[in-house]
C-alpha positions as CSV (number, residue, x, y, z in Angstrom):
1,X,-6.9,15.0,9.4
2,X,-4.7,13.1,7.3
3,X,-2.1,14.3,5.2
4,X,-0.7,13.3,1.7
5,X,2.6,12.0,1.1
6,X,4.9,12.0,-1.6
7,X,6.8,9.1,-2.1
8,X,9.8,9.2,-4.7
9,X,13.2,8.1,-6.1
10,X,11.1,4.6,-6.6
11,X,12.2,1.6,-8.9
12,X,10.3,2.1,-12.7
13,X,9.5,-1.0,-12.1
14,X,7.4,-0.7,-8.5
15,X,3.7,-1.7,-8.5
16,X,1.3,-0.7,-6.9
17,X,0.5,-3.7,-4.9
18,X,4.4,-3.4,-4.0
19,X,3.9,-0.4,-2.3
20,X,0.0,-1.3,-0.9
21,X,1.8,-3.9,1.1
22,X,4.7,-1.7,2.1
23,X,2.2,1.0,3.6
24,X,-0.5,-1.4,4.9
25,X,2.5,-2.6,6.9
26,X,2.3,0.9,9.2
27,X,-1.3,1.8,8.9
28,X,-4.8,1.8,6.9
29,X,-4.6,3.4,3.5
30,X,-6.6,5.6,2.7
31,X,-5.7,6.5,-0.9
32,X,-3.0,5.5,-2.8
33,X,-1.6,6.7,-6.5
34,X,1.2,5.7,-8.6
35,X,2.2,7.9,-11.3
36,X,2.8,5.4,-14.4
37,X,3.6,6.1,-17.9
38,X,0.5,6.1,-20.3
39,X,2.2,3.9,-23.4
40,X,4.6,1.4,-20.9
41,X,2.1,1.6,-17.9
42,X,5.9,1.3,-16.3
43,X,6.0,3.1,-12.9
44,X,7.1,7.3,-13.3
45,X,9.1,6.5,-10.0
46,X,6.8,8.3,-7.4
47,X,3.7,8.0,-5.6
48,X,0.9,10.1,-3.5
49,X,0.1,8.0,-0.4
50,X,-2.9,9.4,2.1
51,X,-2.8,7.5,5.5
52,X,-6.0,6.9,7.2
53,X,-4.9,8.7,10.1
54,X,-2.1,11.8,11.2
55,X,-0.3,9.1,13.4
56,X,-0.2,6.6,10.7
57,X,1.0,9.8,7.9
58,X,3.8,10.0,10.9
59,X,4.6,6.5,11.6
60,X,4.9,6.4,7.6
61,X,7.9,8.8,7.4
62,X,9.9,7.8,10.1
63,X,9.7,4.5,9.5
64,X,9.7,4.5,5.5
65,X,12.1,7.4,4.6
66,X,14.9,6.4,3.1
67,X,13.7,2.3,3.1
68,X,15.6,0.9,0.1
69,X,13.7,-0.5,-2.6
70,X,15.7,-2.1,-5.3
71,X,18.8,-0.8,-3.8
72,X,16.9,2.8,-4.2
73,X,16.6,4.9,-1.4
74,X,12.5,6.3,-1.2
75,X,11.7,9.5,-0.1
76,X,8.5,9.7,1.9
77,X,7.4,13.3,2.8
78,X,4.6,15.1,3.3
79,X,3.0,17.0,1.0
80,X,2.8,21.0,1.8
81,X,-0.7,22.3,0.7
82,X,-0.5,25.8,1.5
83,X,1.7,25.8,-1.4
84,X,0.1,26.1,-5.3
85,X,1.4,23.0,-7.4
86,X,0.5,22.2,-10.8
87,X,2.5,19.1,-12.5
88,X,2.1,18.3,-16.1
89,X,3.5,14.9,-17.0
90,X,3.8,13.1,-20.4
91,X,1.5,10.2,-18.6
92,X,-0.7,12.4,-15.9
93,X,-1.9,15.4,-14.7
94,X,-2.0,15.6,-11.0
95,X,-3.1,19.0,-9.3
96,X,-3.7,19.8,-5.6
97,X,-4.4,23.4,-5.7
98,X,-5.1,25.6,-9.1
99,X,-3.2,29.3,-9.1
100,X,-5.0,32.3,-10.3
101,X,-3.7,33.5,-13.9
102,X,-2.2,36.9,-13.4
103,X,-4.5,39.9,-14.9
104,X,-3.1,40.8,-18.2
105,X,-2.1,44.4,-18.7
106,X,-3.4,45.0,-22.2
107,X,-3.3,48.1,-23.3
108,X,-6.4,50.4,-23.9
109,X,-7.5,50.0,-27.5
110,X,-10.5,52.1,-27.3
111,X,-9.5,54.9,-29.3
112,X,-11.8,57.4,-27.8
113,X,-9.8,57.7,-24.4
């Protein structure tokens, strides 16, 4: 199975066919998603990048961590899924995995008890 990756600490100005061609250079994409701003369409400085395969995910990291874009350093890492993240973002909502609301202790308003 393949697993996400977060890519961050990217140039504003990265495209996505910038970082297509970065990626397609270790393996088949599966999915790829840049997080831009909704009024600039300017990149957010991250990405979500799925390789086709788990070797490919790996071959990804070690070979793309820390590759300097812009004189910026990436960060490429996987993306842990056990945990619950929610991110709210003035140009997107992304969300991998929704948390419960905790019950609400409200007290008892029937005046009978």
């Amino acid at each position: 199975m393949a697993q996400r990756l977060y890519v961050g600490n990217l140039p504003y100005n990265t495209t996505e066919a910038q970082l297509r061609d970065l990626f397609a250079k270790v393996g088949d994409i599966k999915e790829l998603f840049l997080s831009r701003n909704r009024y600039t369409s300017k990149s957010n400085g991250f990405a979500f990048v799925e390789m086709a395969s788990e070797a490919e995910t790996q071959k990804a990291i070690t070979l793309l961590h820390g590759y300097s874009i812009a004189d910026r350093p990436m960060t490429v890492q996987p993306i842990d899924r056990s945990r619950p993240i929610a991110w709210t973002g003035s140009s997107s909502t992304v969300i991998y995995r929704k948390r419960a609301l905790p019950e609400k202790d409200t007290p008892n308003d029937d005046p009978q008890s």
